[in-house]
MARTOR-659069 format. One record per residue: residue number from 1; x, y, z of N, C-alpha, C in turn. Coordinates in pm, 1 decimal, always signed. Last residue first. Layout:
<nodes>
NUM:X:Y:Z:X:Y:Z:X:Y:Z
...
</nodes>
This chain:
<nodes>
194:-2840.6:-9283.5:-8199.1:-2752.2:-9151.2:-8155.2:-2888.2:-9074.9:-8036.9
193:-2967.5:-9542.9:-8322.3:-2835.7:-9475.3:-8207.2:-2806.3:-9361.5:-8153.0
192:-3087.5:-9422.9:-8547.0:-3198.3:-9480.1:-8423.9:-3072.9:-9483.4:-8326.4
191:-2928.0:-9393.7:-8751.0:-2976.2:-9265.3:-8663.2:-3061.3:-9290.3:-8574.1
190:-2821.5:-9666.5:-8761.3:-2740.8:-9569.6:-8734.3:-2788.4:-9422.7:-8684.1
189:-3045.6:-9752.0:-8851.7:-2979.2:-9823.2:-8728.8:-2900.3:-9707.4:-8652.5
188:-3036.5:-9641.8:-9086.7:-3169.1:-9626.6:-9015.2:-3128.7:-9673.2:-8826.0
187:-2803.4:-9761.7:-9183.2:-2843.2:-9608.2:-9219.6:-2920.9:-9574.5:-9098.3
186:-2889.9:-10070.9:-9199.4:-2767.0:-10004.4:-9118.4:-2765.5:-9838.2:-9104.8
185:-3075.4:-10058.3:-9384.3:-3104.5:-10118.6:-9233.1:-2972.1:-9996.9:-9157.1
184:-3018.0:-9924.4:-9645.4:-3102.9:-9893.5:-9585.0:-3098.1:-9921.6:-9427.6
183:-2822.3:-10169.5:-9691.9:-2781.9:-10054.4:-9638.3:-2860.3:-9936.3:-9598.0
182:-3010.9:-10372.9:-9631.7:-2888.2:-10406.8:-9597.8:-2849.0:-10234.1:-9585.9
181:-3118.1:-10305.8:-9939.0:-3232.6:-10270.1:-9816.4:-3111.1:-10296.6:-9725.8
180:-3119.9:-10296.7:-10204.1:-3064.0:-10204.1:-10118.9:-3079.4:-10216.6:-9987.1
179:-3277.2:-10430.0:-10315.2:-3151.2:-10494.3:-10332.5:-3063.6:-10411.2:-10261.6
178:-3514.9:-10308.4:-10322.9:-3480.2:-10434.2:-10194.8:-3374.5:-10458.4:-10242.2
177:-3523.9:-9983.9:-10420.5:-3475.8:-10070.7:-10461.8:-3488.3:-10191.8:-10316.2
176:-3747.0:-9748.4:-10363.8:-3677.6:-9796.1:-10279.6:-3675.7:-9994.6:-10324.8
175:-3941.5:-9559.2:-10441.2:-3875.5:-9581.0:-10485.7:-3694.1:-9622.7:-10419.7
174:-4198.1:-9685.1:-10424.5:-4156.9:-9563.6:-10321.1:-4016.9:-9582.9:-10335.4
173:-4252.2:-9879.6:-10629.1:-4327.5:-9743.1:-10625.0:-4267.3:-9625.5:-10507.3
172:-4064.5:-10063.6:-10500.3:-4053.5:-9986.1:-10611.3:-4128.8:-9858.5:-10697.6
171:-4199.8:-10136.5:-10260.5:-4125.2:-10123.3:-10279.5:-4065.4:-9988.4:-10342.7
170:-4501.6:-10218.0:-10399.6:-4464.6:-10128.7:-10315.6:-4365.9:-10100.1:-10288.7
169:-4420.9:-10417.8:-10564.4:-4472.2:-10365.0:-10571.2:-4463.8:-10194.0:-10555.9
168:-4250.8:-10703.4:-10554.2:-4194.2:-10572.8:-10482.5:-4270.3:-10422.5:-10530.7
167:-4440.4:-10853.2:-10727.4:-4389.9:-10912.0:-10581.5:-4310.3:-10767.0:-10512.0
166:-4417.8:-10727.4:-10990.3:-4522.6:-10738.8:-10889.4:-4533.6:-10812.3:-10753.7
165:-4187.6:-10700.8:-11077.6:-4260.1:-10603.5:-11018.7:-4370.4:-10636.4:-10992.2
164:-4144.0:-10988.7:-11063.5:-4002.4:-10894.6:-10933.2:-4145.4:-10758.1:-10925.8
163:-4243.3:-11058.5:-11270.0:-4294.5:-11121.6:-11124.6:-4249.7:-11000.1:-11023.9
162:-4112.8:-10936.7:-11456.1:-4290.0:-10907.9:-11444.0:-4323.0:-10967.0:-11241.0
161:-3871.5:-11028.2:-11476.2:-3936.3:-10872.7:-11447.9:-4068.9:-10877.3:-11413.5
160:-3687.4:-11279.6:-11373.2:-3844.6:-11271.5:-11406.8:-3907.4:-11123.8:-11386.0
159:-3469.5:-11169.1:-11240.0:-3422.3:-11280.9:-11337.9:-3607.9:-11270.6:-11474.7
158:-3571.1:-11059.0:-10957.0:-3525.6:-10999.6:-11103.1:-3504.9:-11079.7:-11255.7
157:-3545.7:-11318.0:-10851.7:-3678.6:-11271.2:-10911.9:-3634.3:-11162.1:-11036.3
156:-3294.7:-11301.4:-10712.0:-3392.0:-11408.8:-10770.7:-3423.7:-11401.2:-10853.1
155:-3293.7:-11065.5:-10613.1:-3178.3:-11099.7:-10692.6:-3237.7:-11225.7:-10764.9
154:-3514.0:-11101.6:-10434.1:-3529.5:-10979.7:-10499.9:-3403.5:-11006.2:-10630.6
153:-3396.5:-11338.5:-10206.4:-3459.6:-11322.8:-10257.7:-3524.8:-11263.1:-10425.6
152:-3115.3:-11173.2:-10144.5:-3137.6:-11267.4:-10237.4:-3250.7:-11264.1:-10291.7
151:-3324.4:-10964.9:-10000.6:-3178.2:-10911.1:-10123.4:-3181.9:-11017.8:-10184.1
150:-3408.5:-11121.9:-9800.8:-3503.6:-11034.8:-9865.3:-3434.4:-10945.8:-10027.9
149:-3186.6:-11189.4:-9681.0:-3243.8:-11307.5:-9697.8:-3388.9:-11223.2:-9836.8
148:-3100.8:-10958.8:-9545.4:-2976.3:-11001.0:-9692.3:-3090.2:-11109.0:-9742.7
147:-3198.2:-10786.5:-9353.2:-3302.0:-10809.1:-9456.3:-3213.7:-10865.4:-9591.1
146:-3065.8:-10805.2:-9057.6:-3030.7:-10693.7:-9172.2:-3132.1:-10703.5:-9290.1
145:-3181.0:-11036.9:-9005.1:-3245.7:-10935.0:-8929.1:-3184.1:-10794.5:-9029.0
144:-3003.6:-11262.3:-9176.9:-3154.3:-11183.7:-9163.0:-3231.0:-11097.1:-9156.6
143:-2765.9:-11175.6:-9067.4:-2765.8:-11146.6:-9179.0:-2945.7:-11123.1:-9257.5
142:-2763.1:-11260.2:-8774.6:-2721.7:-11080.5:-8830.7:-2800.0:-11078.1:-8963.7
141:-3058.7:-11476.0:-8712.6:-2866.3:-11448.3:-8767.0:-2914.5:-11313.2:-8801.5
140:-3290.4:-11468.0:-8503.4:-3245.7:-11449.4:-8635.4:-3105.2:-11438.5:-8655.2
139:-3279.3:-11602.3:-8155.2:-3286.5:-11512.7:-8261.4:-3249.5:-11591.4:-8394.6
138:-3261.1:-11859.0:-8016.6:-3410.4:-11787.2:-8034.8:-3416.3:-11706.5:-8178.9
137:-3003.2:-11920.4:-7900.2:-3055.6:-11979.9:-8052.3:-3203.3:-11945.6:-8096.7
136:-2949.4:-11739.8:-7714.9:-2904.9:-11668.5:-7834.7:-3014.4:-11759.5:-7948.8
135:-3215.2:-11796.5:-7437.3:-3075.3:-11788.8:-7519.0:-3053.9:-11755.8:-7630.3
134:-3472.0:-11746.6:-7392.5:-3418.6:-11891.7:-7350.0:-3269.3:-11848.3:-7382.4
133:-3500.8:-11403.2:-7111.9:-3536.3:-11497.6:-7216.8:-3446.4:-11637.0:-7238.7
132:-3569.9:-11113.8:-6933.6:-3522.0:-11249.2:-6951.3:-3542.9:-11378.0:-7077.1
131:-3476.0:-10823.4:-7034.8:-3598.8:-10941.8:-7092.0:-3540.8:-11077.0:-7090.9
130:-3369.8:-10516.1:-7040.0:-3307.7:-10614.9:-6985.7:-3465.5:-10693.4:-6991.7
129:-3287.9:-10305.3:-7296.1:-3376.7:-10318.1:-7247.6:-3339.0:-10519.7:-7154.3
128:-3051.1:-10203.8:-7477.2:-3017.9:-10213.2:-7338.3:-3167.6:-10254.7:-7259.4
127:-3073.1:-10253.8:-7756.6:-3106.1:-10099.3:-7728.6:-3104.9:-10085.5:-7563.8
126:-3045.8:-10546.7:-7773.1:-2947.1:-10438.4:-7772.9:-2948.4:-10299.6:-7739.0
125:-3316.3:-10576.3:-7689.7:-3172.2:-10639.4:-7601.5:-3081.8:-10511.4:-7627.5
124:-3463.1:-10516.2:-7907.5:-3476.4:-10386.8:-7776.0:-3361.0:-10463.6:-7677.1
123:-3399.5:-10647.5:-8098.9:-3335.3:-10479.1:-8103.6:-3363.6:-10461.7:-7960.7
122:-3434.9:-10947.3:-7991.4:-3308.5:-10896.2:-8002.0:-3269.8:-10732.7:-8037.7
121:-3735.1:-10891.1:-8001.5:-3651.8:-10891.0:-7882.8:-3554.5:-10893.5:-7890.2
120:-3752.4:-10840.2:-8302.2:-3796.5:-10737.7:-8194.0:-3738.0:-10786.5:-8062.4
119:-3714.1:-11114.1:-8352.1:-3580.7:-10999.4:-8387.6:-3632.9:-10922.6:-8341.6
118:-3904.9:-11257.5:-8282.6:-3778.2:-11299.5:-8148.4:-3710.5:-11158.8:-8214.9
117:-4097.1:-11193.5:-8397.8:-4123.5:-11196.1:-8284.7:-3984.9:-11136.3:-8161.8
116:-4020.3:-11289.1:-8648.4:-4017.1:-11152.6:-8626.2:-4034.7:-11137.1:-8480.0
115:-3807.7:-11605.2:-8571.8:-3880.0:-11485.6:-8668.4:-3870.6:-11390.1:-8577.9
114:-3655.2:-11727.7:-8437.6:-3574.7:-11689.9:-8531.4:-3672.4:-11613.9:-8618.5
113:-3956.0:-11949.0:-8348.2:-3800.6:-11940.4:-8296.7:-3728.2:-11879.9:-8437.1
112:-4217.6:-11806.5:-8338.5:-4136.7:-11898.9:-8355.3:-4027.6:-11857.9:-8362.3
111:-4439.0:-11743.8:-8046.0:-4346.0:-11673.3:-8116.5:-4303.7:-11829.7:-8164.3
110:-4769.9:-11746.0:-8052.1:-4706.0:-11837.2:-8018.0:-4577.0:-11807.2:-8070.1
109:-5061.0:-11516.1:-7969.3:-4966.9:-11597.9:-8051.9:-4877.9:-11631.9:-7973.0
108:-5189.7:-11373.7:-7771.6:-5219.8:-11527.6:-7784.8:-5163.4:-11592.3:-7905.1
107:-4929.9:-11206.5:-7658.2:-5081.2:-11216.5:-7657.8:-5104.2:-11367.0:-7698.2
106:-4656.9:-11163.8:-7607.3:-4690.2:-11174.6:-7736.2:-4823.1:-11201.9:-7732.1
105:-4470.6:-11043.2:-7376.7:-4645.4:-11117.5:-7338.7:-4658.9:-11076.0:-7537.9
104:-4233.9:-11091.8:-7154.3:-4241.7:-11063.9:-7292.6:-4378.2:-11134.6:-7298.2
103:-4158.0:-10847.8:-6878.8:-4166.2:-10955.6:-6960.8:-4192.7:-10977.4:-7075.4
102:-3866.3:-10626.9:-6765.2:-3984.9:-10684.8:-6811.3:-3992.7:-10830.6:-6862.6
101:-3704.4:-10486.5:-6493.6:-3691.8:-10630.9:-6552.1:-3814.0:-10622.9:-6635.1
100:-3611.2:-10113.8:-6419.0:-3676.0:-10291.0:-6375.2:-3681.6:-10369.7:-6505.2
99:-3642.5:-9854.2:-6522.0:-3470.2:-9970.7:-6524.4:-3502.6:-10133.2:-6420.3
98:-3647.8:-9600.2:-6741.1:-3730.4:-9729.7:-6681.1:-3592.2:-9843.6:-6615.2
97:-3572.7:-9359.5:-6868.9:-3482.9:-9404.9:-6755.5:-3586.1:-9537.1:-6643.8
96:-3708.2:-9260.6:-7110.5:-3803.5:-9297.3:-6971.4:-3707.0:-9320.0:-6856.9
95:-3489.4:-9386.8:-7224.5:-3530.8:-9215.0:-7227.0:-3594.7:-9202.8:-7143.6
94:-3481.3:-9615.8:-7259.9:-3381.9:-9572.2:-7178.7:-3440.1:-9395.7:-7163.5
93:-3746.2:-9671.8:-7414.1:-3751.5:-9710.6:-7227.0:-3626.0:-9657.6:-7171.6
92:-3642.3:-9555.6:-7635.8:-3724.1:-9472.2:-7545.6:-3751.2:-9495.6:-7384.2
91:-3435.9:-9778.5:-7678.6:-3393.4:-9640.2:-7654.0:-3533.0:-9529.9:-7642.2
90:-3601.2:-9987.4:-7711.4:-3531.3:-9970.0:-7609.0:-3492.5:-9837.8:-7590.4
89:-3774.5:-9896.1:-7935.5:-3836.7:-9942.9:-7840.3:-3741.0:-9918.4:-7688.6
88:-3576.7:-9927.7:-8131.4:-3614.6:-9791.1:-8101.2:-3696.6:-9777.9:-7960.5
87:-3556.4:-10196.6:-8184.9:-3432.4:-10092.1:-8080.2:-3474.4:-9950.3:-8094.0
86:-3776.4:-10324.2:-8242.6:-3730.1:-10350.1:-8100.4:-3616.0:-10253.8:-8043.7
85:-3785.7:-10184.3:-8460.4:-3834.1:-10107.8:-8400.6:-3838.1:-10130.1:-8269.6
84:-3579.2:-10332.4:-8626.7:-3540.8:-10204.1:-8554.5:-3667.0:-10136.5:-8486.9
83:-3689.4:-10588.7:-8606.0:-3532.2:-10525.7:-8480.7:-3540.9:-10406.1:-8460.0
82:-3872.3:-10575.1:-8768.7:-3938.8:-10565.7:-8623.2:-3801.5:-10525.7:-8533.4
81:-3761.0:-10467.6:-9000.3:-3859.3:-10353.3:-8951.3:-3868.2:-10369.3:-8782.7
80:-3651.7:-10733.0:-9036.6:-3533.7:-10607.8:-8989.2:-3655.0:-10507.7:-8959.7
79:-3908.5:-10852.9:-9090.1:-3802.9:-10889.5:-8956.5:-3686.1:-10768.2:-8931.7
78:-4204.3:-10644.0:-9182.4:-4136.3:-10726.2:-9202.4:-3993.6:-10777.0:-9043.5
77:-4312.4:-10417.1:-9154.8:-4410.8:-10525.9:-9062.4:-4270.5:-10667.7:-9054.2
76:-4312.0:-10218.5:-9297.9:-4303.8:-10214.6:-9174.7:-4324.8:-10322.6:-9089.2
75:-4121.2:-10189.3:-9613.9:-4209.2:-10296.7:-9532.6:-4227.6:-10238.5:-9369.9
74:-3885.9:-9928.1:-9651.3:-3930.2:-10042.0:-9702.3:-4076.0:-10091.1:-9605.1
73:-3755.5:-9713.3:-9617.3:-3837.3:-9694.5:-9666.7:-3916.1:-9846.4:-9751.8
72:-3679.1:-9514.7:-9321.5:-3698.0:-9656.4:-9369.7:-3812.9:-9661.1:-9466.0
71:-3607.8:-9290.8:-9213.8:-3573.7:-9306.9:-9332.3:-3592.4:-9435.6:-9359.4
70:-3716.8:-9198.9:-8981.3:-3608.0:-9221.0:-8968.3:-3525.1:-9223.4:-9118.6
69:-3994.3:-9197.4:-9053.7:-3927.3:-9064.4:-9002.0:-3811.1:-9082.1:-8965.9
68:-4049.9:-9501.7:-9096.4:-4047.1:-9397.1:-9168.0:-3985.3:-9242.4:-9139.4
67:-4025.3:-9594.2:-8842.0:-3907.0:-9588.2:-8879.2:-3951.6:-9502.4:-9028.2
66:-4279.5:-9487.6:-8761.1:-4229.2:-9440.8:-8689.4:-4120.5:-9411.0:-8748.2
65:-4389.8:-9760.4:-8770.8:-4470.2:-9650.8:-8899.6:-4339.8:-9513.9:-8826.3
64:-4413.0:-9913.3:-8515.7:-4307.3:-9957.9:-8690.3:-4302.3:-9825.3:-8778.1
63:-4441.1:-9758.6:-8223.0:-4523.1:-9785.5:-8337.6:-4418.6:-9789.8:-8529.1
62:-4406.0:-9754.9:-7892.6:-4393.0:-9725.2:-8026.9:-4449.2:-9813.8:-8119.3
61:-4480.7:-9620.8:-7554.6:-4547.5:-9725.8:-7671.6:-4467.1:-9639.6:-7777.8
60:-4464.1:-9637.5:-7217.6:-4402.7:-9631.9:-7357.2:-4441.7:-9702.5:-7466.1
59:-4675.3:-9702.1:-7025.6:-4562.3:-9584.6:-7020.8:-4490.2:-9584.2:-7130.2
58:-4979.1:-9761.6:-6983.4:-4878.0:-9741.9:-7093.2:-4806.5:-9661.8:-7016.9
57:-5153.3:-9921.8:-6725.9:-5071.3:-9782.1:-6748.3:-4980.0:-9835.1:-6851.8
56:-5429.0:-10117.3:-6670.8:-5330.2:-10116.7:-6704.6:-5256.2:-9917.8:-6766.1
55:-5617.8:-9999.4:-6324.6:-5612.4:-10057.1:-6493.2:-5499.7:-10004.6:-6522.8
54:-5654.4:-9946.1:-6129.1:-5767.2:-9867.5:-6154.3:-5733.9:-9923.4:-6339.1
53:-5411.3:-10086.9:-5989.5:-5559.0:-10161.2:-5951.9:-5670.8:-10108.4:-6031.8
52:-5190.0:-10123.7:-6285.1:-5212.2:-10047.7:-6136.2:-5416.3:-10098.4:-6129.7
51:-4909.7:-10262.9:-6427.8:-5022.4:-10277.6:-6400.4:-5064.5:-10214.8:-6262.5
50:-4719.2:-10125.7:-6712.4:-4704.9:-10194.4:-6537.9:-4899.6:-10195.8:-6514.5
49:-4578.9:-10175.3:-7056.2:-4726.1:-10202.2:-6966.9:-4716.8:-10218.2:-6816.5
48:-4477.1:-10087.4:-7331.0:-4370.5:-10092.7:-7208.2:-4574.2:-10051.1:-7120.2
47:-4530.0:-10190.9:-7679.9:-4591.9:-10104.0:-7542.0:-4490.5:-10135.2:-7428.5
46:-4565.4:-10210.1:-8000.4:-4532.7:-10248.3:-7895.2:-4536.9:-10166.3:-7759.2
45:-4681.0:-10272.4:-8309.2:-4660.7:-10184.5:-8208.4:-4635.9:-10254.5:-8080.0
44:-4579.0:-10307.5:-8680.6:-4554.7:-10363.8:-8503.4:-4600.7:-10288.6:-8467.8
43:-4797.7:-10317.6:-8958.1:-4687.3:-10226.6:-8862.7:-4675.9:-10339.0:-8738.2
42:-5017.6:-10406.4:-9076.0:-4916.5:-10363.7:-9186.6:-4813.7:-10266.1:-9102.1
41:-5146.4:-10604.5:-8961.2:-5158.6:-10634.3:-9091.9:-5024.9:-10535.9:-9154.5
40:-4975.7:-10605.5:-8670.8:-5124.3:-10613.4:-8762.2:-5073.8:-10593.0:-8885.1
39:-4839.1:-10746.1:-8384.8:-4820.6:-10724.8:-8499.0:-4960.9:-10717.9:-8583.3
38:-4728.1:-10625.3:-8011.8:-4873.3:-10712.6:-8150.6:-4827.0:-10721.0:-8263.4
37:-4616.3:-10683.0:-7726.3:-4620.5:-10700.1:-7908.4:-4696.9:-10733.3:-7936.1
36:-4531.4:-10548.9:-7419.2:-4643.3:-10615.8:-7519.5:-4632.6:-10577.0:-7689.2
35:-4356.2:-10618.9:-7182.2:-4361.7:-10578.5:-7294.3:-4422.0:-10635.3:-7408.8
34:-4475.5:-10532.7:-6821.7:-4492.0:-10645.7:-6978.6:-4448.3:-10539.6:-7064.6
33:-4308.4:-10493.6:-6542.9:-4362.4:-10433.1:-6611.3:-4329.9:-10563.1:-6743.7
32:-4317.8:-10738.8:-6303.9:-4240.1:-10712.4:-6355.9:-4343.3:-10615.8:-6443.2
31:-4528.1:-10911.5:-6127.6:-4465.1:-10796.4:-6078.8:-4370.8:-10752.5:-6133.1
30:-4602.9:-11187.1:-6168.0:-4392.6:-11140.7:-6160.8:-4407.5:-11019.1:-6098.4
29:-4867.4:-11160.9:-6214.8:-4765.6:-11207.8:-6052.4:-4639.9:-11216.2:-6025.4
28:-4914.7:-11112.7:-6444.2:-4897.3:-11017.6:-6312.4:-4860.2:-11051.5:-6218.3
27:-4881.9:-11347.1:-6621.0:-4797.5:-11236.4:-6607.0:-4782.4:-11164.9:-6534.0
26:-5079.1:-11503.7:-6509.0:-4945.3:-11512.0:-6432.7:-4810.2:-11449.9:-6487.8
25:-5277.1:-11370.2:-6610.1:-5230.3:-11370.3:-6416.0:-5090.4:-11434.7:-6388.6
24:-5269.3:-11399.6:-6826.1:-5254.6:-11268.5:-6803.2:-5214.1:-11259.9:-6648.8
23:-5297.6:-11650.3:-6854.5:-5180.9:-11592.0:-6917.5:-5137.5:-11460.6:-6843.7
22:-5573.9:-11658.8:-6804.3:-5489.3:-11754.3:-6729.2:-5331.1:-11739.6:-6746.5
21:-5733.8:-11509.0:-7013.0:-5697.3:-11464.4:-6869.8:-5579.3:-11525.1:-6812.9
20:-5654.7:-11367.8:-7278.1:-5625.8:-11499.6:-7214.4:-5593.8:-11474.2:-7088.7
19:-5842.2:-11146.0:-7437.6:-5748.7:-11180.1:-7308.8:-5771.8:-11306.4:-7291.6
18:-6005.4:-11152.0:-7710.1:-5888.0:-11062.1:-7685.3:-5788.5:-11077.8:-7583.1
17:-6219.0:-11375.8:-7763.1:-6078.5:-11384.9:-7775.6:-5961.5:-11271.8:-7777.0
16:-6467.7:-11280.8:-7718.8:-6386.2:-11242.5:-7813.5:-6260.3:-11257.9:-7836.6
15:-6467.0:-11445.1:-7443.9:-6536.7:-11423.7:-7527.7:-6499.4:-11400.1:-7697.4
14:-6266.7:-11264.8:-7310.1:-6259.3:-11402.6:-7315.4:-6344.4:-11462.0:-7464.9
13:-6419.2:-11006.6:-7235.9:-6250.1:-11022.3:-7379.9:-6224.1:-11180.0:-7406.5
12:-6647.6:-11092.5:-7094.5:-6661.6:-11039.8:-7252.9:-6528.5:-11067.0:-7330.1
11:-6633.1:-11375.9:-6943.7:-6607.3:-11265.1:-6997.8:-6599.6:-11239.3:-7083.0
10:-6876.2:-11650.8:-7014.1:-6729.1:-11608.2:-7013.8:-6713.1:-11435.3:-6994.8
9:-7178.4:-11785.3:-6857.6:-7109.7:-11710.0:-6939.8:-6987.7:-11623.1:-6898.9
8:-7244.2:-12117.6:-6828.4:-7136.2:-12026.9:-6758.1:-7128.4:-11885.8:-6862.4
7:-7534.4:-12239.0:-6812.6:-7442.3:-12232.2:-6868.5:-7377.7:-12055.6:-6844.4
6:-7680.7:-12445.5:-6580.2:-7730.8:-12307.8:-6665.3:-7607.5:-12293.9:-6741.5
5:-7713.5:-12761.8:-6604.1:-7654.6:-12657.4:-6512.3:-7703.3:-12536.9:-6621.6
4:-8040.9:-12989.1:-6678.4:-7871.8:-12913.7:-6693.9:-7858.6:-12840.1:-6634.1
3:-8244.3:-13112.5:-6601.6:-8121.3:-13183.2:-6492.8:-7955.0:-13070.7:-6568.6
2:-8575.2:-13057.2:-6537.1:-8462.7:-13070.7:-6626.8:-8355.9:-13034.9:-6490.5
1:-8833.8:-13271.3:-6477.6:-8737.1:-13172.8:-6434.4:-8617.4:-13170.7:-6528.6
</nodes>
């Protein structure tokens, strides 16, 4: 006689590693609407998510590729890309006039403290979106999330032409200096306000 148990098969998203169930339930048991971040290879998107019995309801989703129509003409993926698309994020949930508590469900990554993760939750703070969270020492300094750390950087490298153009590639093909980017941010900030 054989003595093994049959073996359990997982759900399919389990399976494929798309849902962490055990995450996912006890996001739903706040009963708070999720604010869900992904990041892929070359944009944020993020979602405003309540959950109803026939399956999850988007009520607000934006997308990094977005601040292009604002005038951003750098990186979408990068840390001032993710603030500001955390504060474009807020100022549509204020457009929605959404006004309950969310949570913050980064999927099965693990945010680190003062990256891109956390400067998307400091734009949509400011853009008035209310997300309980640990405290200020989470975020990026101003000077980060503005992209000054991406200016040095680029001030670096210039020193080495060949490297600078091929490390700012793209950049400089869309002809958008990084030694600019600081006033790029604030520009883009400035018509994501109004």
């Amino acid at each position: 006689m054989v003595n093994r148990k049959p073996r359990t098969v997982l759900y399919r998203r389990k399976r494929e590693n798309k849902t962490n169930y055990a995450k996912r339930l006890k996001l739903l048991l706040s009963h708070k609407g999720r604010l869900v971040i992904r990041f892929t290879n070359k944009r944020v998107v993020a979602q405003l998510v309540e959950f109803t019995p026939k399956g999850d309801k988007v009520l607000v989703g934006v997308d990094s590729s977005a601040l292009c129509k604002h005038g951003w003409p750098y990186s979408c993926k990068n840390v001032p890309a993710s603030y500001l698309t955390g504060f474009l994020f807020g100022k549509k949930v204020a457009e929605k006039k959404y006004k309950g508590e969310m949570v913050f469900d980064t999927g099965f990554k693990s945010p680190l403290h003062k990256g891109k993760y956390y400067a998307f939750l400091k734009g949509a703070l400011d853009a008035g979106v209310s997300v309980p969270h640990g405290g200020k020492d989470l975020f990026p300094d101003d000077k980060k999330i503005q992209g000054a750390h991406i200016q040095d950087y680029a001030g670096k490298m210039k020193k080495d032409a060949h490297h600078h153009k091929a490390q700012f590639a793209q950049y400089l093909k869309s002809n958008a200096a990084p030694e600019n980017m600081s006033s790029a941010f604030a520009q883009v900030k400035q018509k994501l306000a109004k």
